[in-house]
Biopython code that builds the backbone (N, CA, C, O; Angstrom):
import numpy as np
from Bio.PDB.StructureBuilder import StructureBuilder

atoms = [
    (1, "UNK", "N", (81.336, -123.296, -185.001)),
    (1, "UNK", "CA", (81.043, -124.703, -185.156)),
    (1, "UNK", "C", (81.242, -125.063, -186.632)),
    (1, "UNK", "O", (80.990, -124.080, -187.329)),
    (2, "UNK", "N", (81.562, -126.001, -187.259)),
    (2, "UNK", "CA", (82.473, -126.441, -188.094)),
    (2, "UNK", "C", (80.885, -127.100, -188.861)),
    (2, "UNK", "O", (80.033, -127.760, -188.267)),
    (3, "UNK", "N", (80.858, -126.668, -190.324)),
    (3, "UNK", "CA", (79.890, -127.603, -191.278)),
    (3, "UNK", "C", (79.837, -128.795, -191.070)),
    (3, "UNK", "O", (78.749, -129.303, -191.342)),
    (4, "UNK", "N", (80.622, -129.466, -190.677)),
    (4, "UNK", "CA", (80.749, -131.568, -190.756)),
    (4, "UNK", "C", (79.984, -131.233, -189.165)),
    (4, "UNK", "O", (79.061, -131.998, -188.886)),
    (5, "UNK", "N", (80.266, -130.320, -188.300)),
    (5, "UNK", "CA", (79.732, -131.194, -186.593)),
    (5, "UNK", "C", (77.932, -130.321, -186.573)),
    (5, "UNK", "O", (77.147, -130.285, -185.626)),
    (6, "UNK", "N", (77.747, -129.681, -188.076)),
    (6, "UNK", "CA", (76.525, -129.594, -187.943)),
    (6, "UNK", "C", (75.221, -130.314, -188.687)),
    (6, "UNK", "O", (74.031, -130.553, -188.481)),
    (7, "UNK", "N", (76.058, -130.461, -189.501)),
    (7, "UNK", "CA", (75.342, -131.714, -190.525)),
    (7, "UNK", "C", (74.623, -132.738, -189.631)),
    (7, "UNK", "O", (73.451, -133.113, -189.604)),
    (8, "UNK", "N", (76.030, -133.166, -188.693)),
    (8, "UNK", "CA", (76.180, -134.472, -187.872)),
    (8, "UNK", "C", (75.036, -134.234, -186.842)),
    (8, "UNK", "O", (74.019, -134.928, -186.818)),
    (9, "UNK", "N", (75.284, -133.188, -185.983)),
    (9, "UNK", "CA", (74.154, -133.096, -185.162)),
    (9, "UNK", "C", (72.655, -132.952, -185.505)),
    (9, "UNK", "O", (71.874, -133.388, -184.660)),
    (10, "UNK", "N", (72.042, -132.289, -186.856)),
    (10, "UNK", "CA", (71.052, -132.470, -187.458)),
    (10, "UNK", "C", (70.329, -133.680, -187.643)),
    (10, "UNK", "O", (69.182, -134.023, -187.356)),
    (11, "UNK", "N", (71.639, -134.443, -188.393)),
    (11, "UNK", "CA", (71.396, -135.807, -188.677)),
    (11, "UNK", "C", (70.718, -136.656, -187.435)),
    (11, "UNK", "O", (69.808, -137.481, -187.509)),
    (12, "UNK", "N", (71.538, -136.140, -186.110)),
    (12, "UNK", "CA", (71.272, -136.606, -185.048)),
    (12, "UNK", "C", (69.613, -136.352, -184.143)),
    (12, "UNK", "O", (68.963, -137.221, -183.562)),
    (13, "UNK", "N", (69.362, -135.236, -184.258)),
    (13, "UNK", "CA", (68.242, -134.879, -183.859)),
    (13, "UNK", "C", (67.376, -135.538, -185.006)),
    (13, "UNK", "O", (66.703, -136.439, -184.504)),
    (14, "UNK", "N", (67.211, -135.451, -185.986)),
    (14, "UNK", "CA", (66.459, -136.147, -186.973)),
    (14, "UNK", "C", (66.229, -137.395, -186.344)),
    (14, "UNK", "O", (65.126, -137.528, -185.814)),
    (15, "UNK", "N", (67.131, -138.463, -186.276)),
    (15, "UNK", "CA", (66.733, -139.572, -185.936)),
    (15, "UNK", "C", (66.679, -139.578, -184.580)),
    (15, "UNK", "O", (66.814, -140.766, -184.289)),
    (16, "UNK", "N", (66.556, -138.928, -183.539)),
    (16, "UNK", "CA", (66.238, -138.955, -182.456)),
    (16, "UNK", "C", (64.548, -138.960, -182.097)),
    (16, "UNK", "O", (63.877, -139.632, -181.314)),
    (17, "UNK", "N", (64.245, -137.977, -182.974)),
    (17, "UNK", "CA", (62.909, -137.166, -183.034)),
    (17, "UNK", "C", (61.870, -138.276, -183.996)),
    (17, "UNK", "O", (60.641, -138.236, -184.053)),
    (18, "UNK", "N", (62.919, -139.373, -184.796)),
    (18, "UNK", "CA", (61.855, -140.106, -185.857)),
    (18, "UNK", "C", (61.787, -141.225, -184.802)),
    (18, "UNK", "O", (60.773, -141.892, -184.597)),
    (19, "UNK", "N", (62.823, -141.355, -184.225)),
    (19, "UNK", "CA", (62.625, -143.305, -183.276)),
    (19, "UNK", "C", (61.481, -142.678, -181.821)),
    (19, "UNK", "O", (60.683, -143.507, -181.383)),
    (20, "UNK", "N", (61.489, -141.604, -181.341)),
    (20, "UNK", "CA", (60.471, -140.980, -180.188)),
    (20, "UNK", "C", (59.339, -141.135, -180.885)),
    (20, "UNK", "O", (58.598, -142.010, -180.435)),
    (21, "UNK", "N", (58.903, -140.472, -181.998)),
    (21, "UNK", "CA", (57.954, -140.394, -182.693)),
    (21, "UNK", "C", (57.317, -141.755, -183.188)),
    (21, "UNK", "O", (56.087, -141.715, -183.164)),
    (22, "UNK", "N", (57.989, -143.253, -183.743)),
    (22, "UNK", "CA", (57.838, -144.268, -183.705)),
    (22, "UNK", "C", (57.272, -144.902, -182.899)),
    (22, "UNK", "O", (56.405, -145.734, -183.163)),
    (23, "UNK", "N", (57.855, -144.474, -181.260)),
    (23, "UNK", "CA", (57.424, -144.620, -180.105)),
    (23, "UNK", "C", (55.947, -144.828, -179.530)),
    (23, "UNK", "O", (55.236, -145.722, -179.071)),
    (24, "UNK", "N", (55.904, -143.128, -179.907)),
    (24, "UNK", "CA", (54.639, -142.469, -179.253)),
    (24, "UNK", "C", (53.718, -143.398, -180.340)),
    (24, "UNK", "O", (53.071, -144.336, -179.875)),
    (25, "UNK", "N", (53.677, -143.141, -181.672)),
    (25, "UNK", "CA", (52.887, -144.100, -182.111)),
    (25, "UNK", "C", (52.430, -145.345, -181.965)),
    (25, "UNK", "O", (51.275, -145.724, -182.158)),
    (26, "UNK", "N", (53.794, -146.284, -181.455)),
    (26, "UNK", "CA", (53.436, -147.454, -181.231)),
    (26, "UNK", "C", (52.651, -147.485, -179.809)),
    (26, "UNK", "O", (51.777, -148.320, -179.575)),
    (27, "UNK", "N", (53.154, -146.248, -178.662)),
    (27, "UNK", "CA", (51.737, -146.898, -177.510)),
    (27, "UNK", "C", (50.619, -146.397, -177.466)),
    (27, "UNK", "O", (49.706, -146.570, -176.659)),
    (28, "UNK", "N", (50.730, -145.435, -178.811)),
    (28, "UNK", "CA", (49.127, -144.950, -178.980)),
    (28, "UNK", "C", (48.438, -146.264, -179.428)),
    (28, "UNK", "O", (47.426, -146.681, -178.865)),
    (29, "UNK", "N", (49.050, -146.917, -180.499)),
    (29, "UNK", "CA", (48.060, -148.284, -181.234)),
    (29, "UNK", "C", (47.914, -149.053, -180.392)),
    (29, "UNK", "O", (46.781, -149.479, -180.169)),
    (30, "UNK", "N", (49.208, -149.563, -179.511)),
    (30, "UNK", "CA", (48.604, -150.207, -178.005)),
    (30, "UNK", "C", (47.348, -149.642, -177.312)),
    (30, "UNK", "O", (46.482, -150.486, -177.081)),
    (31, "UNK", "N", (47.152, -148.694, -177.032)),
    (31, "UNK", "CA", (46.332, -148.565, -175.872)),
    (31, "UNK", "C", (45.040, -148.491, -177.118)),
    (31, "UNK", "O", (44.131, -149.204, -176.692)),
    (32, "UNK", "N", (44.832, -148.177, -177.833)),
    (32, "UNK", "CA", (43.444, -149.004, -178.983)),
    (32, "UNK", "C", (43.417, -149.729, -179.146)),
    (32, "UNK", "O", (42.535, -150.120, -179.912)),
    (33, "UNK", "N", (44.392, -150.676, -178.569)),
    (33, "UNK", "CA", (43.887, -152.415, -178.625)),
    (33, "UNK", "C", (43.339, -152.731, -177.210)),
    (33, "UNK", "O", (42.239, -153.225, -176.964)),
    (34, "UNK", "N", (44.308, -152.356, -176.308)),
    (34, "UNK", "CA", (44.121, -152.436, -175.178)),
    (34, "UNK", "C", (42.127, -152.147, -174.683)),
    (34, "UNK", "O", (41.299, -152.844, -174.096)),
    (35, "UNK", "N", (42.101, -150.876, -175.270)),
    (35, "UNK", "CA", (40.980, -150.208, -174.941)),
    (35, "UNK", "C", (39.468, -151.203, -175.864)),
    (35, "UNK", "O", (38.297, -151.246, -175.486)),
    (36, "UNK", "N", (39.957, -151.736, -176.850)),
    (36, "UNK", "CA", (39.028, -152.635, -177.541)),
    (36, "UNK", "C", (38.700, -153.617, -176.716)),
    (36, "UNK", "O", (37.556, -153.858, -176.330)),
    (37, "UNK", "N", (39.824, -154.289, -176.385)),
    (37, "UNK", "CA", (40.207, -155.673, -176.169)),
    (37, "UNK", "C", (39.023, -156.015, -174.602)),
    (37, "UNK", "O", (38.212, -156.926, -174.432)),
    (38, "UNK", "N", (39.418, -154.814, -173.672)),
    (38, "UNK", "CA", (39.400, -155.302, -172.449)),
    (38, "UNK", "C", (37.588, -155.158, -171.976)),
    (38, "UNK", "O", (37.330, -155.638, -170.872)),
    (39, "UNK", "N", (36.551, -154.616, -172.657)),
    (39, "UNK", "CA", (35.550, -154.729, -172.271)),
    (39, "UNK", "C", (35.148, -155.988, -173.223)),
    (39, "UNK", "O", (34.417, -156.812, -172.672)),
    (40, "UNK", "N", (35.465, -156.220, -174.380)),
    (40, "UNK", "CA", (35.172, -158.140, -174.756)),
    (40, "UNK", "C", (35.842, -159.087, -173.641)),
    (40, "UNK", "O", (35.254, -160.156, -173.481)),
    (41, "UNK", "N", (37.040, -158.850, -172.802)),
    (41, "UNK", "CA", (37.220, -159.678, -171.742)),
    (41, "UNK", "C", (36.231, -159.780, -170.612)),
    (41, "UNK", "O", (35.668, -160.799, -170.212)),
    (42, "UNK", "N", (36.125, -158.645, -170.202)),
    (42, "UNK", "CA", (34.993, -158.592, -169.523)),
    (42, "UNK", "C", (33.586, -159.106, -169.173)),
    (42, "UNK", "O", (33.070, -159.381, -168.090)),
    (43, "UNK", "N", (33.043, -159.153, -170.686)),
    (43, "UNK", "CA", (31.684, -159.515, -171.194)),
    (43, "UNK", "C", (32.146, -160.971, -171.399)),
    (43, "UNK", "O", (31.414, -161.832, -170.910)),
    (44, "UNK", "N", (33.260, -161.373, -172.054)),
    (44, "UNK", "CA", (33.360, -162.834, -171.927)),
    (44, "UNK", "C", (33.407, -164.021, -170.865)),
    (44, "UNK", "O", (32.860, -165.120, -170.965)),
    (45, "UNK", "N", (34.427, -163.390, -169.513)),
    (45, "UNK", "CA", (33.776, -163.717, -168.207)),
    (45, "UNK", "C", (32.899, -163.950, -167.887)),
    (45, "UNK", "O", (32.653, -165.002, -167.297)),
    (46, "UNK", "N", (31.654, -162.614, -168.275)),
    (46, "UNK", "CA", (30.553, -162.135, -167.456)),
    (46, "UNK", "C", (29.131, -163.996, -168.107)),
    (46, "UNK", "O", (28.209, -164.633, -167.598)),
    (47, "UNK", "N", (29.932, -163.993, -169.448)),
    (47, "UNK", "CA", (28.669, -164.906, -170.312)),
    (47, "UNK", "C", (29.122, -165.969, -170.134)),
    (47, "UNK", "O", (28.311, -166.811, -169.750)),
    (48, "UNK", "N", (30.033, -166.252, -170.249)),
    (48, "UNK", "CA", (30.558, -167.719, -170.071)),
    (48, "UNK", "C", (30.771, -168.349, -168.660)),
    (48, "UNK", "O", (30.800, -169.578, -168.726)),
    (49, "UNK", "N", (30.905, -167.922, -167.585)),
    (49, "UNK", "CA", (31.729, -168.140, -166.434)),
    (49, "UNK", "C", (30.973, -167.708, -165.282)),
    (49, "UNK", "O", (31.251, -168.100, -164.149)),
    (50, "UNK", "N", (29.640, -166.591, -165.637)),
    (50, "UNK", "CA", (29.519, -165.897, -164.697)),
    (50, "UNK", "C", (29.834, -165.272, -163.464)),
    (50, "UNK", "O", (29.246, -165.272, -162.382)),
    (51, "UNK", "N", (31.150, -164.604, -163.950)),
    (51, "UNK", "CA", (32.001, -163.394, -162.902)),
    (51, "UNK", "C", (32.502, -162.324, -163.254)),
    (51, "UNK", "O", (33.148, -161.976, -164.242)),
    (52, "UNK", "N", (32.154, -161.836, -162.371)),
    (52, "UNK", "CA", (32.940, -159.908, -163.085)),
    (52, "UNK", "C", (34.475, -160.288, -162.700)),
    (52, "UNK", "O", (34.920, -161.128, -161.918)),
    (53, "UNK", "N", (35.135, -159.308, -163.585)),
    (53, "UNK", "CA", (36.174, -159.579, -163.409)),
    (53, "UNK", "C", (37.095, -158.816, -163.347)),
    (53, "UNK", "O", (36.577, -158.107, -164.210)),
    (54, "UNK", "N", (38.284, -158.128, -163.051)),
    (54, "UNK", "CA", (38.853, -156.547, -163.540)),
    (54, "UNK", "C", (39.995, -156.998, -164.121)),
    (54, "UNK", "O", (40.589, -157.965, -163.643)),
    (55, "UNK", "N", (40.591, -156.121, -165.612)),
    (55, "UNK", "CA", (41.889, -156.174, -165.552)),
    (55, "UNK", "C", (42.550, -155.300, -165.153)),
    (55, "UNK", "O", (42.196, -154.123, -165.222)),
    (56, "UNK", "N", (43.902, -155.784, -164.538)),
    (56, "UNK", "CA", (45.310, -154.487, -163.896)),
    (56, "UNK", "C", (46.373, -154.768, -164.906)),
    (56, "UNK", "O", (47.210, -153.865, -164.926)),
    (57, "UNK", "N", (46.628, -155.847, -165.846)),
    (57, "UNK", "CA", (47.940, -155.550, -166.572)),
    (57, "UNK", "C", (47.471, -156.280, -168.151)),
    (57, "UNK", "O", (46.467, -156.981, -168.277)),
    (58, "UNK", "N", (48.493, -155.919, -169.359)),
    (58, "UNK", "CA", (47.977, -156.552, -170.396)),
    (58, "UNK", "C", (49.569, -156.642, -171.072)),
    (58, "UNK", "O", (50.593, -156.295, -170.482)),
    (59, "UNK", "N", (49.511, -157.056, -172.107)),
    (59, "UNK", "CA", (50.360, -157.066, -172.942)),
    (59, "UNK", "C", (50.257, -157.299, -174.720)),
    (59, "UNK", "O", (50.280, -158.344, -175.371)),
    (60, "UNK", "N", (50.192, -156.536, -174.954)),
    (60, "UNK", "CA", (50.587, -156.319, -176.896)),
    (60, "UNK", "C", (51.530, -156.977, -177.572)),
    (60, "UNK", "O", (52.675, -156.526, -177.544)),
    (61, "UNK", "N", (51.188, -158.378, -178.442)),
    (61, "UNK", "CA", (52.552, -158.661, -179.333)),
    (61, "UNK", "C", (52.310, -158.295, -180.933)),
    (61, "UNK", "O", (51.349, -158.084, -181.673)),
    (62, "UNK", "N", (53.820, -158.349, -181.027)),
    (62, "UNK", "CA", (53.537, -157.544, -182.697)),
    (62, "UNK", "C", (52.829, -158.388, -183.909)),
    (62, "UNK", "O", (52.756, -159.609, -184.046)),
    (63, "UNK", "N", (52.293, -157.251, -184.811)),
    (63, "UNK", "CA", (51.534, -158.213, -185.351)),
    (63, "UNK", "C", (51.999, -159.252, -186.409)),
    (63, "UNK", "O", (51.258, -160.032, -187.006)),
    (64, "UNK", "N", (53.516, -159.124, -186.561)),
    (64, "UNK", "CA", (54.271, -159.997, -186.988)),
    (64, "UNK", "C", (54.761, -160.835, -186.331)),
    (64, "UNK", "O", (55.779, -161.097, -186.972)),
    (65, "UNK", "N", (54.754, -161.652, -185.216)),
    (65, "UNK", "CA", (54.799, -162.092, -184.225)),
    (65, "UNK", "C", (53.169, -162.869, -184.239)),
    (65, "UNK", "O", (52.969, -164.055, -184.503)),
    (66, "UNK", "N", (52.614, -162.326, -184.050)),
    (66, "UNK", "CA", (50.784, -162.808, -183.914)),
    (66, "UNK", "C", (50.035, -161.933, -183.460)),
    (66, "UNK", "O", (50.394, -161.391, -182.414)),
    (67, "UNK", "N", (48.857, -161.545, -184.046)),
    (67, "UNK", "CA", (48.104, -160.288, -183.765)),
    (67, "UNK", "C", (47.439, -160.723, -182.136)),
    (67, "UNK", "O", (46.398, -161.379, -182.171)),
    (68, "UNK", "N", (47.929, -160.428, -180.951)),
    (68, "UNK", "CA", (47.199, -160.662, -179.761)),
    (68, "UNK", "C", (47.419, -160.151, -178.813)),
    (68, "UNK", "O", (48.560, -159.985, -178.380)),
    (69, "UNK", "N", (46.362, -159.772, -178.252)),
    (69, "UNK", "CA", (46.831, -158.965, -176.797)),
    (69, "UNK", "C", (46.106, -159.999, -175.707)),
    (69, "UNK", "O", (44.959, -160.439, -175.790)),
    (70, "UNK", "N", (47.341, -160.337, -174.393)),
    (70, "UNK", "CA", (47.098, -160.994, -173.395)),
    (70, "UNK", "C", (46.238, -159.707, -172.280)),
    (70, "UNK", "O", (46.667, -158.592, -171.985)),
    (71, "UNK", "N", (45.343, -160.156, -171.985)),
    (71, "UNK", "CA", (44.808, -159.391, -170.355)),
    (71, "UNK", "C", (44.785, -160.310, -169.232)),
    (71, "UNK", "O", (44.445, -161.490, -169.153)),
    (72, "UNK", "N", (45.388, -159.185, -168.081)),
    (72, "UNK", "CA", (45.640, -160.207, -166.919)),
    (72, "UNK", "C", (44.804, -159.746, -165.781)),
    (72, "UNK", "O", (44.651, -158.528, -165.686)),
    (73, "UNK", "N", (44.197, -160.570, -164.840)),
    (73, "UNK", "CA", (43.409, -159.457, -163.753)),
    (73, "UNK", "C", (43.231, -160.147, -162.953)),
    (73, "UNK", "O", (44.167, -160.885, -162.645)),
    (74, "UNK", "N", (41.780, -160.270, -162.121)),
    (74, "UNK", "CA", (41.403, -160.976, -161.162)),
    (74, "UNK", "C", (40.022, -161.334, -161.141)),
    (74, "UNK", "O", (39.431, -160.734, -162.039)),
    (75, "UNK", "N", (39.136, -162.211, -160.348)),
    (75, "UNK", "CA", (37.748, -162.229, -160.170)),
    (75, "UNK", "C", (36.867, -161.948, -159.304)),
    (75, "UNK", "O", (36.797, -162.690, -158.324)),
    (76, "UNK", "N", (36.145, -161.050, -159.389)),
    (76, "UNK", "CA", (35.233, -160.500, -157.947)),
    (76, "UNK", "C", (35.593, -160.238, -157.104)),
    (76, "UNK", "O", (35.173, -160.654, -156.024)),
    (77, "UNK", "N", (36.731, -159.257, -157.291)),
    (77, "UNK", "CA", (37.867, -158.380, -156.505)),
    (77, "UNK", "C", (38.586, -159.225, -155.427)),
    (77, "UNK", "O", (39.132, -158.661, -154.479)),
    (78, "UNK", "N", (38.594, -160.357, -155.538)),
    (78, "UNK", "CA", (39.910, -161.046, -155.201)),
    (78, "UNK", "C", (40.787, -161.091, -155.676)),
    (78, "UNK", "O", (40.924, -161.923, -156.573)),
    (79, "UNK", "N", (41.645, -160.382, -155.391)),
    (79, "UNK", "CA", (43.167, -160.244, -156.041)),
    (79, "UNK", "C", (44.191, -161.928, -156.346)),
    (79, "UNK", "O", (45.119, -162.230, -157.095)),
    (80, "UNK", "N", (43.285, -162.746, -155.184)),
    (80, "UNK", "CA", (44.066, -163.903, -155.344)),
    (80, "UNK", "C", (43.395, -164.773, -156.086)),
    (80, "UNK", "O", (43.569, -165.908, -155.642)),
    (81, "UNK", "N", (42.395, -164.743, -157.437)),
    (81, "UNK", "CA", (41.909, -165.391, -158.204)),
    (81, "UNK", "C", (42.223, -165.262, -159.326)),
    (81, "UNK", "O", (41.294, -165.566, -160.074)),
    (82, "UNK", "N", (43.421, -164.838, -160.012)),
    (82, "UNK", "CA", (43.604, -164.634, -161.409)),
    (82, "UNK", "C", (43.270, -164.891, -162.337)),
    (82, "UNK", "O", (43.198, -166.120, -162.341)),
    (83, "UNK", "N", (42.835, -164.327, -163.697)),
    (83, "UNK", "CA", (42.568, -164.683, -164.820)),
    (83, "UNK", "C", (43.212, -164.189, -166.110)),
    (83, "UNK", "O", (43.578, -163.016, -166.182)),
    (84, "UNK", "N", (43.328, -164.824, -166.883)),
    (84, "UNK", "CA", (44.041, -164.319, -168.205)),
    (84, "UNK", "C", (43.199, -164.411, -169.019)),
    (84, "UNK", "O", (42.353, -165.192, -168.582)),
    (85, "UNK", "N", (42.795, -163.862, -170.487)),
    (85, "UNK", "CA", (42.670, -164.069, -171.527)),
    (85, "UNK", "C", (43.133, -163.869, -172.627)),
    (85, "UNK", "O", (43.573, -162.719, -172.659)),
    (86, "UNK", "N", (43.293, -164.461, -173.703)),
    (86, "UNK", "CA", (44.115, -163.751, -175.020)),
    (86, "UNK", "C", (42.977, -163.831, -176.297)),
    (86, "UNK", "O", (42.200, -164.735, -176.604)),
    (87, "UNK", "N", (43.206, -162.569, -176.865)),
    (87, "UNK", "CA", (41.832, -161.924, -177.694)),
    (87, "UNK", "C", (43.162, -161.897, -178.715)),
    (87, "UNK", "O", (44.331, -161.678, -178.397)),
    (88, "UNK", "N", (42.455, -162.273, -180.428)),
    (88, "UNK", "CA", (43.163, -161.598, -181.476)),
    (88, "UNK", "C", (42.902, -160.463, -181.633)),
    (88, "UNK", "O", (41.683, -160.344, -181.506)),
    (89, "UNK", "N", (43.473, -159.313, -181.893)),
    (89, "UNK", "CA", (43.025, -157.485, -182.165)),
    (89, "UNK", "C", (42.861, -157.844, -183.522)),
    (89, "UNK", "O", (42.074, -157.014, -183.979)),
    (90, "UNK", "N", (43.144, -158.537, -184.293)),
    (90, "UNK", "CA", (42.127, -158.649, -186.375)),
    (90, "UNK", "C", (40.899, -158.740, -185.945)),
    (90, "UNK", "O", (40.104, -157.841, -186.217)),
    (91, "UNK", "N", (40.419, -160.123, -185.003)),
    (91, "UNK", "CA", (39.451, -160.320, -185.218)),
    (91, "UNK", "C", (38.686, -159.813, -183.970)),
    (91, "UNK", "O", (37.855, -158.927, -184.171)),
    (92, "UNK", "N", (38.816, -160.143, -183.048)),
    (92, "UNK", "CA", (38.470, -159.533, -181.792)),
    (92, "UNK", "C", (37.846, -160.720, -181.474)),
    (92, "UNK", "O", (36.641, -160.655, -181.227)),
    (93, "UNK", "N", (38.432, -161.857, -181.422)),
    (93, "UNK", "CA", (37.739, -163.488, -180.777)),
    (93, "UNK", "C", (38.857, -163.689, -179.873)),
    (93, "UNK", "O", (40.070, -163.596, -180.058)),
    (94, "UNK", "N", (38.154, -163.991, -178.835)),
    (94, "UNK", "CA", (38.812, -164.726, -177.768)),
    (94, "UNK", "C", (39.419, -166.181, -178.141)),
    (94, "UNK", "O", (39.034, -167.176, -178.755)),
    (95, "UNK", "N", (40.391, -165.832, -177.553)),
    (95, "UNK", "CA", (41.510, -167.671, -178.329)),
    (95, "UNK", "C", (41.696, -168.342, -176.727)),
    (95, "UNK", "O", (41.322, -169.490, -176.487)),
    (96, "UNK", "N", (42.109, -167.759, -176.039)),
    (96, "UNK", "CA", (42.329, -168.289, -174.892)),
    (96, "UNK", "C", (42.151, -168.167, -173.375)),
    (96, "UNK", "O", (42.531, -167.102, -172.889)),
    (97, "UNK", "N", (41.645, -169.066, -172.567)),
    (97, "UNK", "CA", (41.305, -168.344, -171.104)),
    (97, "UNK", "C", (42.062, -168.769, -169.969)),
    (97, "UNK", "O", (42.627, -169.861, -170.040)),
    (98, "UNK", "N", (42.119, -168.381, -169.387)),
    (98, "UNK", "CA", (42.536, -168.743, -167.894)),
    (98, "UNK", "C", (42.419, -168.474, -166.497)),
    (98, "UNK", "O", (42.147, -167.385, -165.994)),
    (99, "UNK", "N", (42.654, -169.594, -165.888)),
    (99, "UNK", "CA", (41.867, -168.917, -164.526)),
    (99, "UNK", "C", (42.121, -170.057, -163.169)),
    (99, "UNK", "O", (42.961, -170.937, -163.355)),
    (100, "UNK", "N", (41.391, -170.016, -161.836)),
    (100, "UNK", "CA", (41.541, -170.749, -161.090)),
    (100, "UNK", "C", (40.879, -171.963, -161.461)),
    (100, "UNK", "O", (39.871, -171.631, -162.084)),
    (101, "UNK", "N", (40.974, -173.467, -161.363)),
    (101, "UNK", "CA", (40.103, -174.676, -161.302)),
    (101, "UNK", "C", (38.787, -174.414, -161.587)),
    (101, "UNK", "O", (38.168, -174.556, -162.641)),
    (102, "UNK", "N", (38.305, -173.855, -160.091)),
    (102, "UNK", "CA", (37.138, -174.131, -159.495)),
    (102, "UNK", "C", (36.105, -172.923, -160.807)),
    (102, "UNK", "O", (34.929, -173.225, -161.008)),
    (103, "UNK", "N", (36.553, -171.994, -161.358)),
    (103, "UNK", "CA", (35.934, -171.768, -162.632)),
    (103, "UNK", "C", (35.725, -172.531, -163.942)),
    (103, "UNK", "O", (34.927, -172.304, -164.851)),
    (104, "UNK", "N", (36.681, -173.533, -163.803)),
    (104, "UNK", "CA", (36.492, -174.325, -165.440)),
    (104, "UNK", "C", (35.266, -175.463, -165.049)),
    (104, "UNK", "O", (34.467, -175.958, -165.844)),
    (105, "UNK", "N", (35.339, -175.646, -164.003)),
    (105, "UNK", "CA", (34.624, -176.893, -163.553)),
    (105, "UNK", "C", (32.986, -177.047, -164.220)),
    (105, "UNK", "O", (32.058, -176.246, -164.112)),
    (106, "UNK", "N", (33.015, -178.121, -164.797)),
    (106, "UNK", "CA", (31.292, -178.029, -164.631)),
    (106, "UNK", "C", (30.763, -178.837, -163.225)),
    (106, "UNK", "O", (31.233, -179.652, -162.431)),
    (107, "UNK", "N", (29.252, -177.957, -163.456)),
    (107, "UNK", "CA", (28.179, -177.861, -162.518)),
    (107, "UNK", "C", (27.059, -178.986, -162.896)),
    (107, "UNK", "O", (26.036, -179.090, -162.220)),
]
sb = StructureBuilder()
sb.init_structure("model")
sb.init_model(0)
sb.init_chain("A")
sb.init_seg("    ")
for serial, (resi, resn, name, xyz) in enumerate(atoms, 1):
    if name == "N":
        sb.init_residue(resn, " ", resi, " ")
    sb.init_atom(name, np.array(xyz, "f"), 0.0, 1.0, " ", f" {name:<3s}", serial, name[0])
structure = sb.get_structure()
């Protein structure tokens, strides 16, 4: 094997091994937001709204972009009641909610 096609392949594994590694880091910091985020959703339901609630999906945007993670789920295991919320991960305040009607309503 020829010095230039080993350089090259080095070179290659190098940056193979740094963008994986980038990777793994970035869904490790996800899932510590994730893992912050989703019992303040929870408790925020539970005080404001009075309903338990579960999440099944979320999403992380960058924090150059805007520090926030969306959670998506449901209410009192009706799958057909959805709710969203969006929490900043700086601060850990809820910015935004969402949900069916018949929850925003006052009583």
């Amino acid at each position: 094997m020829s010095s230039k096609l080993k350089v090259l392949l080095t070179i290659l594994v190098i940056l193979v091994l740094s963008v994986s590694g980038c990777t793994i880091a970035y869904q490790i910091e996800n899932n510590i937001i994730i893992k912050k985020a989703t019992p303040i959703g929870i408790e925020y339901f539970k005080s404001e709204y009075d309903v338990t609630v579960e999440f099944t999906d979320s999403q992380v945007f960058d924090g150059y972009v805007y520090p926030k993670v969306n959670l998506y789920g449901y209410v009192n295991n009706d799958i057909n009641e959805k709710v969203s919320i969006s929490i900043n991960y700086n601060t850990y305040e809820v910015e935004n909610v969402g949900g069916p009607k018949w929850l925003f309503q006052l009583e």
